[in-house]
py3Dmol code that shows the C-alpha trace and the ligand (Angstrom):
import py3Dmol

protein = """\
ATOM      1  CA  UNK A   1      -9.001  17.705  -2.904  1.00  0.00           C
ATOM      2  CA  UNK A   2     -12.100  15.699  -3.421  1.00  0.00           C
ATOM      3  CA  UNK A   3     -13.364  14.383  -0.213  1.00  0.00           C
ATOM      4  CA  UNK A   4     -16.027  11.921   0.868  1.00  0.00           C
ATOM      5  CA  UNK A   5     -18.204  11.812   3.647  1.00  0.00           C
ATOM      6  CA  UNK A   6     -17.047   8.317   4.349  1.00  0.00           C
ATOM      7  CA  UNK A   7     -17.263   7.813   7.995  1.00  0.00           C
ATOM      8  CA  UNK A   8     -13.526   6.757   9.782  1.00  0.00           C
ATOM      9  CA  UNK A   9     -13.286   3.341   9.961  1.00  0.00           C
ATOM     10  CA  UNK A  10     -12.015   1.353  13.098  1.00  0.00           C
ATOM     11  CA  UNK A  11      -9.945  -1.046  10.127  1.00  0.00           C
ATOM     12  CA  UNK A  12      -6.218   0.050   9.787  1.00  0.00           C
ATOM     13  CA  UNK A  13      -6.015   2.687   6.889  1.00  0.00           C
ATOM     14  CA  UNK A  14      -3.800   2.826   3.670  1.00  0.00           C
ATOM     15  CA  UNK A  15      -2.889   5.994   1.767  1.00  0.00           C
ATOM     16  CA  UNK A  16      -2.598   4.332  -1.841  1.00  0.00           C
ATOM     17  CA  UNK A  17      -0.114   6.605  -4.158  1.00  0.00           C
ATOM     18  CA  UNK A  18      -0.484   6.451  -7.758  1.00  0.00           C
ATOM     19  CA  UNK A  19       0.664   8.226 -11.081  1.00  0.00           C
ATOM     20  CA  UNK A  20      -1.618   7.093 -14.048  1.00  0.00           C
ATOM     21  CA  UNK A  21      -4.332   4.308 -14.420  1.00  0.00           C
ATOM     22  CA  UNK A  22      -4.661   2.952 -11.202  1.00  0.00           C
ATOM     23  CA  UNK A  23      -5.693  -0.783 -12.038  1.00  0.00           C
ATOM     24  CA  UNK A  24      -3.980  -1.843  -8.874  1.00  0.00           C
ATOM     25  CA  UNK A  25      -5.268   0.934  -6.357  1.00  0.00           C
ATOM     26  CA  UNK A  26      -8.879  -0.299  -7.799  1.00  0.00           C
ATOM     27  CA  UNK A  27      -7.662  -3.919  -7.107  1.00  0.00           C
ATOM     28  CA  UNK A  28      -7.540  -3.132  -3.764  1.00  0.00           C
ATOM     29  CA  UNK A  29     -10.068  -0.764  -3.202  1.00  0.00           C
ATOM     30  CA  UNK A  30     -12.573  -3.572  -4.520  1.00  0.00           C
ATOM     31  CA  UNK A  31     -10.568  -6.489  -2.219  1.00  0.00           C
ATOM     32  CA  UNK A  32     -11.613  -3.828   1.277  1.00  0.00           C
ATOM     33  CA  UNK A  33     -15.449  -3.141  -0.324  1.00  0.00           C
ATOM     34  CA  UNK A  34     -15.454  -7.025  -0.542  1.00  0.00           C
ATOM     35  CA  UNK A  35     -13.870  -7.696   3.256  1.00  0.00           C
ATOM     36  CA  UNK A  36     -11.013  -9.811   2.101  1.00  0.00           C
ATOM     37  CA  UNK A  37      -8.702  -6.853   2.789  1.00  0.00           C
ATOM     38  CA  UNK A  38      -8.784  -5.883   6.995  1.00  0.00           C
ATOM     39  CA  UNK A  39      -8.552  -2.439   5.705  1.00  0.00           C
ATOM     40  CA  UNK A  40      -9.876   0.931   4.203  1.00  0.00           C
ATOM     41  CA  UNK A  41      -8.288   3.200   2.120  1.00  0.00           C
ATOM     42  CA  UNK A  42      -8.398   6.673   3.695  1.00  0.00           C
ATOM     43  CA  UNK A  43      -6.489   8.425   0.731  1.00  0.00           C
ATOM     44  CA  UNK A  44      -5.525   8.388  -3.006  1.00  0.00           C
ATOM     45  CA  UNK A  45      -2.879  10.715  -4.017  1.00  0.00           C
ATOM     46  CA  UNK A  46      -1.463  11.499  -7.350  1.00  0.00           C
ATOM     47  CA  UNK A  47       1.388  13.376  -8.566  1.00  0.00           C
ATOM     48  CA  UNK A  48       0.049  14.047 -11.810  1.00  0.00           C
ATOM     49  CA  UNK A  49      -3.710  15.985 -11.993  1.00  0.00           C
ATOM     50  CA  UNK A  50      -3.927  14.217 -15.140  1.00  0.00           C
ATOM     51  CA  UNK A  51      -4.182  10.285 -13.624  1.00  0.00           C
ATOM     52  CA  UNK A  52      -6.902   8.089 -14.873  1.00  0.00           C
ATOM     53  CA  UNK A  53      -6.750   6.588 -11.624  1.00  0.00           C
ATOM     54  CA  UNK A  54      -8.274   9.621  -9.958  1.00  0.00           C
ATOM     55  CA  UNK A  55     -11.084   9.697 -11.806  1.00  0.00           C
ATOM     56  CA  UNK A  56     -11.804   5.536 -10.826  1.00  0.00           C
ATOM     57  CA  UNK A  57     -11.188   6.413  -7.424  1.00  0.00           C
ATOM     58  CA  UNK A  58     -13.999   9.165  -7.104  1.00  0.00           C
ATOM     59  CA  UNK A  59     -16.028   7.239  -8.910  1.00  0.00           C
ATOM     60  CA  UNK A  60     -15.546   4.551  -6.397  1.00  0.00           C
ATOM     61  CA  UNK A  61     -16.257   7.489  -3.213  1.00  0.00           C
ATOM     62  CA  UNK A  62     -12.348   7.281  -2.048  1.00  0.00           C
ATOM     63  CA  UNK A  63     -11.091  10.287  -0.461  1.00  0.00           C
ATOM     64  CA  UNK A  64      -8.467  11.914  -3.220  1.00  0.00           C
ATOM     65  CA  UNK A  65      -5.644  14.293  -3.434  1.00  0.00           C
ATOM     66  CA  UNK A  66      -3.432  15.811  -6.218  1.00  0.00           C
ATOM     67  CA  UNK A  67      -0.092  16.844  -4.898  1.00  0.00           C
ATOM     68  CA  UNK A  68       1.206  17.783  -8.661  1.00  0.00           C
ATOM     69  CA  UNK A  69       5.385  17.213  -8.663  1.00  0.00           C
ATOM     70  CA  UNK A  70       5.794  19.635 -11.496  1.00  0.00           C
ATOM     71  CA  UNK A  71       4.284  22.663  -9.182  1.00  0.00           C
ATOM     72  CA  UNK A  72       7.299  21.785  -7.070  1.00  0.00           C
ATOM     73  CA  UNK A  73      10.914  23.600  -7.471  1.00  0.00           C
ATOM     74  CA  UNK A  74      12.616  20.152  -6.016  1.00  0.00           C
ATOM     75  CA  UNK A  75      12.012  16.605  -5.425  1.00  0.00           C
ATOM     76  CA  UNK A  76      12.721  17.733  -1.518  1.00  0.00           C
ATOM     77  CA  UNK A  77      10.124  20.316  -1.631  1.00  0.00           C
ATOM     78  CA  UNK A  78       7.899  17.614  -3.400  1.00  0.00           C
ATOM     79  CA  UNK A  79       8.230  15.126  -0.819  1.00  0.00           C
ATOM     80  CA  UNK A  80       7.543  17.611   2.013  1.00  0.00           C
ATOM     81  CA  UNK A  81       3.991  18.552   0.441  1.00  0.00           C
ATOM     82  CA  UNK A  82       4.147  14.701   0.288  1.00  0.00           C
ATOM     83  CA  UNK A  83       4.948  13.995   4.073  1.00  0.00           C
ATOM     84  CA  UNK A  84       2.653  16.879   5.146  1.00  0.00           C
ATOM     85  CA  UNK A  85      -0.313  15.457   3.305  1.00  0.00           C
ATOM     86  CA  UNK A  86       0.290  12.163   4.938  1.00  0.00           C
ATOM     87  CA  UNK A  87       0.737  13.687   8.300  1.00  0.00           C
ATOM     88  CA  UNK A  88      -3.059  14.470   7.864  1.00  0.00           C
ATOM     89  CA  UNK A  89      -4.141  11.228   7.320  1.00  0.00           C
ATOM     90  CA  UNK A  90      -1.963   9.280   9.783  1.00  0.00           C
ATOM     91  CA  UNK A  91      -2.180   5.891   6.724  1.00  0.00           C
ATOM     92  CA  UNK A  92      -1.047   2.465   8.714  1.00  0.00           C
ATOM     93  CA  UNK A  93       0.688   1.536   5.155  1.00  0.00           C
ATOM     94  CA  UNK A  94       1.415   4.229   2.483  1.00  0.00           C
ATOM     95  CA  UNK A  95       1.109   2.374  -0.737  1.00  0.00           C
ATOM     96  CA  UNK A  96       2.402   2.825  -3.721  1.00  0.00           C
ATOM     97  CA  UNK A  97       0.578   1.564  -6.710  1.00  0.00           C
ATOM     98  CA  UNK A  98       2.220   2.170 -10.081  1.00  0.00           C
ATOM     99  CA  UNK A  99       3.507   5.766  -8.773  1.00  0.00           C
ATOM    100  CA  UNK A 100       6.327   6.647 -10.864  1.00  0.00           C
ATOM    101  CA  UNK A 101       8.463   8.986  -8.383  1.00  0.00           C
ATOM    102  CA  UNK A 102      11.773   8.397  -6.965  1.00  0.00           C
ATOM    103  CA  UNK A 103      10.929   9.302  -2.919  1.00  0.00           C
ATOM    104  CA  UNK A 104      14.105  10.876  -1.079  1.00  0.00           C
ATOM    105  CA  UNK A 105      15.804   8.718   1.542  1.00  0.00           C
ATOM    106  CA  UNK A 106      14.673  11.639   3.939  1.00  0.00           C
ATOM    107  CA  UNK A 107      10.775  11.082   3.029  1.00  0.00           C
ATOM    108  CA  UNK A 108      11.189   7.235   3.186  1.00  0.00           C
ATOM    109  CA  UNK A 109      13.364   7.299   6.752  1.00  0.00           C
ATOM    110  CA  UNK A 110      10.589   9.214   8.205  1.00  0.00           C
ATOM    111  CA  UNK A 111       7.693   6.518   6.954  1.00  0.00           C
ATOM    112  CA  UNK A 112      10.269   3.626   8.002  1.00  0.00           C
ATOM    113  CA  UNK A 113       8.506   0.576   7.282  1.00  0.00           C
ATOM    114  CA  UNK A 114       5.535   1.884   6.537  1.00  0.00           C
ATOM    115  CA  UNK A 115       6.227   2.092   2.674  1.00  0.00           C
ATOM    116  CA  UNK A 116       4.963  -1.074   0.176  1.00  0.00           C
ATOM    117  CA  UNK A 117       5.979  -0.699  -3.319  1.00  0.00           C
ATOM    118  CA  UNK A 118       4.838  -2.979  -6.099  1.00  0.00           C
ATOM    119  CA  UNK A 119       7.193  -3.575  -8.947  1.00  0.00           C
ATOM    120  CA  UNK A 120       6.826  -5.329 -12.341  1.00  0.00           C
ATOM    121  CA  UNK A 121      10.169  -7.446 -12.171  1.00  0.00           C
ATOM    122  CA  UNK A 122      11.126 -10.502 -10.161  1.00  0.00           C
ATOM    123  CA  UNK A 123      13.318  -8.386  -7.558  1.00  0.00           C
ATOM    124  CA  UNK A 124      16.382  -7.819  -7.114  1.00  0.00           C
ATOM    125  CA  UNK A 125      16.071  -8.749 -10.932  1.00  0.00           C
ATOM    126  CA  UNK A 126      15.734  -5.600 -13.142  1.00  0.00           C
ATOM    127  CA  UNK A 127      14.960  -2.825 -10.802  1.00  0.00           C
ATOM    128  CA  UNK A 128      14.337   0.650 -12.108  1.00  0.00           C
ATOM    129  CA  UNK A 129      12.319   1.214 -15.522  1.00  0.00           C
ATOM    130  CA  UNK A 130      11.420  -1.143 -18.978  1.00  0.00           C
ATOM    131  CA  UNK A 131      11.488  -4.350 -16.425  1.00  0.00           C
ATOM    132  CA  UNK A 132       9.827  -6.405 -19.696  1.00  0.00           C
ATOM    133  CA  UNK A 133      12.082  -5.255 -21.874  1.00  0.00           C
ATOM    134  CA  UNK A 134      15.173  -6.208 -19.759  1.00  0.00           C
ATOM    135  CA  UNK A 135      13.535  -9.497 -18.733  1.00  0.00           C
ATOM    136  CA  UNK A 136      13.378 -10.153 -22.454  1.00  0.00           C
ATOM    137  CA  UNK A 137      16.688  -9.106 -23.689  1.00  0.00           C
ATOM    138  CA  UNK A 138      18.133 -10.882 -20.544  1.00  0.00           C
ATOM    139  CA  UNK A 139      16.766 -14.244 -22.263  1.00  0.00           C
ATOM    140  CA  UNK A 140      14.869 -14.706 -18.727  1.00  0.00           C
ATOM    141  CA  UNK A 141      12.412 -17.549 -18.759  1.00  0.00           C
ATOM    142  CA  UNK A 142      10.367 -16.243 -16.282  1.00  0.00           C
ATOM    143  CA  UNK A 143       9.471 -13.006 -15.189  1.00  0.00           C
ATOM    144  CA  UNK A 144       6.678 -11.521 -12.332  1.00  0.00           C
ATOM    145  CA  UNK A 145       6.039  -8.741 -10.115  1.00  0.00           C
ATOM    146  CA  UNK A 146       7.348  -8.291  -6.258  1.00  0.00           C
ATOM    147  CA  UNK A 147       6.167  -6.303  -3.831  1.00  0.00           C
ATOM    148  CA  UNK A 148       8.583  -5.201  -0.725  1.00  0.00           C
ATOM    149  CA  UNK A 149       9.107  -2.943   1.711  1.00  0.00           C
ATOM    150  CA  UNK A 150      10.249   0.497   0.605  1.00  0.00           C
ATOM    151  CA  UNK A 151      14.011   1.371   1.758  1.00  0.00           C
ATOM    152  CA  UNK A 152      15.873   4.153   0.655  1.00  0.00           C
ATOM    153  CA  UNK A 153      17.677   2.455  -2.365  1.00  0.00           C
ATOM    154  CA  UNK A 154      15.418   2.267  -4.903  1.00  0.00           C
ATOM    155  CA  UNK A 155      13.363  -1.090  -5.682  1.00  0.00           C
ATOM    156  CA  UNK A 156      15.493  -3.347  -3.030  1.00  0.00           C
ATOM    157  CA  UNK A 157      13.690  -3.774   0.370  1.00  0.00           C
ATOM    158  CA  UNK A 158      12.988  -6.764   1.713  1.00  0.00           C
ATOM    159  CA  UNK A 159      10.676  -8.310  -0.533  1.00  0.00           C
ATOM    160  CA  UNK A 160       7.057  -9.702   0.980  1.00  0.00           C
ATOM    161  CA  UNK A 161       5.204 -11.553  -1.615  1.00  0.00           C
ATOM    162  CA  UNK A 162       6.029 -12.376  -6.054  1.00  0.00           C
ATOM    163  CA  UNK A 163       4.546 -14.026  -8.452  1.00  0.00           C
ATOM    164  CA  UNK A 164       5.729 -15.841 -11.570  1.00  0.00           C
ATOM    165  CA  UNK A 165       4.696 -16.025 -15.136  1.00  0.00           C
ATOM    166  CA  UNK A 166       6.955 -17.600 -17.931  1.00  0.00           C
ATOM    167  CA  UNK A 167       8.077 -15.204 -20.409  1.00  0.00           C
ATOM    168  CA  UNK A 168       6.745 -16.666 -24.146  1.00  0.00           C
ATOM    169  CA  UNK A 169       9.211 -16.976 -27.176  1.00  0.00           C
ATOM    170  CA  UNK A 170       6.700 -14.209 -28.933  1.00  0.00           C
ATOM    171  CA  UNK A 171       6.487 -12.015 -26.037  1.00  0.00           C
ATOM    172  CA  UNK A 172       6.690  -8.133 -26.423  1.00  0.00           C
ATOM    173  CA  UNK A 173       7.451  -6.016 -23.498  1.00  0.00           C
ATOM    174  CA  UNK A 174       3.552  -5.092 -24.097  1.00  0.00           C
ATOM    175  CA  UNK A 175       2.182  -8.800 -23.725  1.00  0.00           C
ATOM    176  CA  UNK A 176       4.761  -9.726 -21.352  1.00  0.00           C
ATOM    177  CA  UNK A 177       3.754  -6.229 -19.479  1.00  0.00           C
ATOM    178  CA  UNK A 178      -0.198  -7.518 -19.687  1.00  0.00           C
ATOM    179  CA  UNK A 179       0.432 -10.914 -18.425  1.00  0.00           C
ATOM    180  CA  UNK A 180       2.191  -9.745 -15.403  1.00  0.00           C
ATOM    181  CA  UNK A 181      -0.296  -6.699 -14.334  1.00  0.00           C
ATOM    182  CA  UNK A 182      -3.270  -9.531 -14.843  1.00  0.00           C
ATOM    183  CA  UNK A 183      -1.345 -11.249 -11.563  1.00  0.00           C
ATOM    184  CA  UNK A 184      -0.327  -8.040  -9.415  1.00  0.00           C
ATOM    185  CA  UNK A 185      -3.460  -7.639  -8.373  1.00  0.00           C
ATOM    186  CA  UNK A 186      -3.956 -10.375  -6.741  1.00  0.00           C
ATOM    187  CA  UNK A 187      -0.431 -10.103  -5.460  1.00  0.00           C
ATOM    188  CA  UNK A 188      -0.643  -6.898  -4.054  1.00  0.00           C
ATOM    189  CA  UNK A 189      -3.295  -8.144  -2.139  1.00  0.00           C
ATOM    190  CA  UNK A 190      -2.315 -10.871  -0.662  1.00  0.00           C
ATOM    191  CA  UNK A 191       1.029  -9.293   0.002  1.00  0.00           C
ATOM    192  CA  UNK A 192      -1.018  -6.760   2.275  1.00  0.00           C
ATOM    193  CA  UNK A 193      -3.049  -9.424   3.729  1.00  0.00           C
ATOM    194  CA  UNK A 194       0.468 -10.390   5.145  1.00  0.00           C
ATOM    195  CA  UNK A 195       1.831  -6.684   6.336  1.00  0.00           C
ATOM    196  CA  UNK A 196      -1.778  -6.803   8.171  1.00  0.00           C
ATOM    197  CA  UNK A 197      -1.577  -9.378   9.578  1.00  0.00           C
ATOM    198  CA  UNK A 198       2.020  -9.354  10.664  1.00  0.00           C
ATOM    199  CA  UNK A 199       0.241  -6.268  12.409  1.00  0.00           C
ATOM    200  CA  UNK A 200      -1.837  -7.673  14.400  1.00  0.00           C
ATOM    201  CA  UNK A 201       0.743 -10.069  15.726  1.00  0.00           C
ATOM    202  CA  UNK A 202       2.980  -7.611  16.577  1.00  0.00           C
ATOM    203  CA  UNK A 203       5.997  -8.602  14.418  1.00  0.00           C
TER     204      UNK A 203
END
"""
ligand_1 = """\
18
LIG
C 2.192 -1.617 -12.524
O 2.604 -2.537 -13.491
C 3.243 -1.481 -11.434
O 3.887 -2.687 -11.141
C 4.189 -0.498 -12.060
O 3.355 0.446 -12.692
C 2.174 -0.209 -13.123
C 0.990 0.601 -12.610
O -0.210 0.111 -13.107
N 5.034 0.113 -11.081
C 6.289 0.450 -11.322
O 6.818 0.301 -12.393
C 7.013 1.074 -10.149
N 8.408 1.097 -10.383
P -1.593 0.571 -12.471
O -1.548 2.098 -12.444
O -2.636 0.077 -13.428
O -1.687 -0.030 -11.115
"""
view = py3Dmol.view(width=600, height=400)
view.addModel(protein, "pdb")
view.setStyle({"model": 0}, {"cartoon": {"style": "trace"}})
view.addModel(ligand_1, "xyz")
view.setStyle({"model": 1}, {"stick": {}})
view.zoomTo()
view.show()
């Protein structure tokens, strides 16, 4: 673990979750450092060692963790090391950005409503994997990003916040992929703005 001497923060925290390059953890590590996020992220965590996003996070003074899934003999014993880890850090919203594990419905019942996800499809459009490439094939005209609560059946919680782009007659899965991470940031944001604030008025 590499941790920081950050002083605890009175703001509620987040325990951000990713797998590989991070561009939305940084998104809203920079929207906190800025004020326009009512919060502090007390933890990154990655399942893989190898995560570009790691190395942006130090860089950036965050608190960060490697809980590696292949060191694990099951996705159970996984998402205990998970839930432990967690335990530690008590996070107001564990948030995953771009981490690419299925959680059991045992991990995500005991972090009830406490789980935001962020997925590159217009939900309950194309959940799962290769949302672009579906979108696409599907002849959709317009594809986005959602982000929603996690519930134990994956990518279908109740959904807080999407946005939109049209998908292009020359789109790729790559440039349709590009055009919708360019908004997710943003999204994510704002879509925690709302958890927060639904927070603070007690709903
Ligand atoms: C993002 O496009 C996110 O929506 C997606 O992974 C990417 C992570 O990018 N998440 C999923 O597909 C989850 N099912 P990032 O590491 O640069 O934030």
């Amino acid at each position: 673990m590499v941790e920081t001497n950050a002083e605890s923060s009175p703001l509620p925290s987040l325990a951000v979750l990713i797998s590989g390059r991070g561009s939305n953890m940084m998104a809203i590590a920079d929207a906190c450092e800025r004020g326009e996020l009512p919060a502090h992220i007390a933890l990154v965590i990655s399942n893989r060692p190898d995560a570009k996003g790691l190395e942006h996070a130090q860089d950036k003074g965050l608190t960060t963790d490697v809980i590696d899934h292949k060191a694990y003999a099951s996705r159970q014993l996984f998402d205990q090391a998970l839930h432990d880890r967690l335990c530690k850090a008590q996070p107001r919203w564990i948030v995953l950005a771009g981490f690419m594990r299925i959680l059991t419905p045992e991990f995500v019942n005991q972090w009830e409503g406490k789980i935001l996800n962020i997925h590159p499809s217009l939900l309950p459009k194309h959940p799962g994997l290769d949302t672009h490439k579906k979108a696409i094939e599907s002849g959709d005209t317009e594809a986005g990003a959602s982000v929603h609560i996690v519930t134990p059946e994956l990518d279908a919680g109740p959904v807080i916040a999407q946005v939109r782009v049209p998908v292009l007659n020359d789109d790729t899965a790559e440039t349709l992929g590009k055009r919708v991470l360019a908004k997710e940031h943003q999204l994510f944001i704002d879509a925690l703005k709302i958890c927060l604030s639904r927070d603070s008025a007690g709903r």
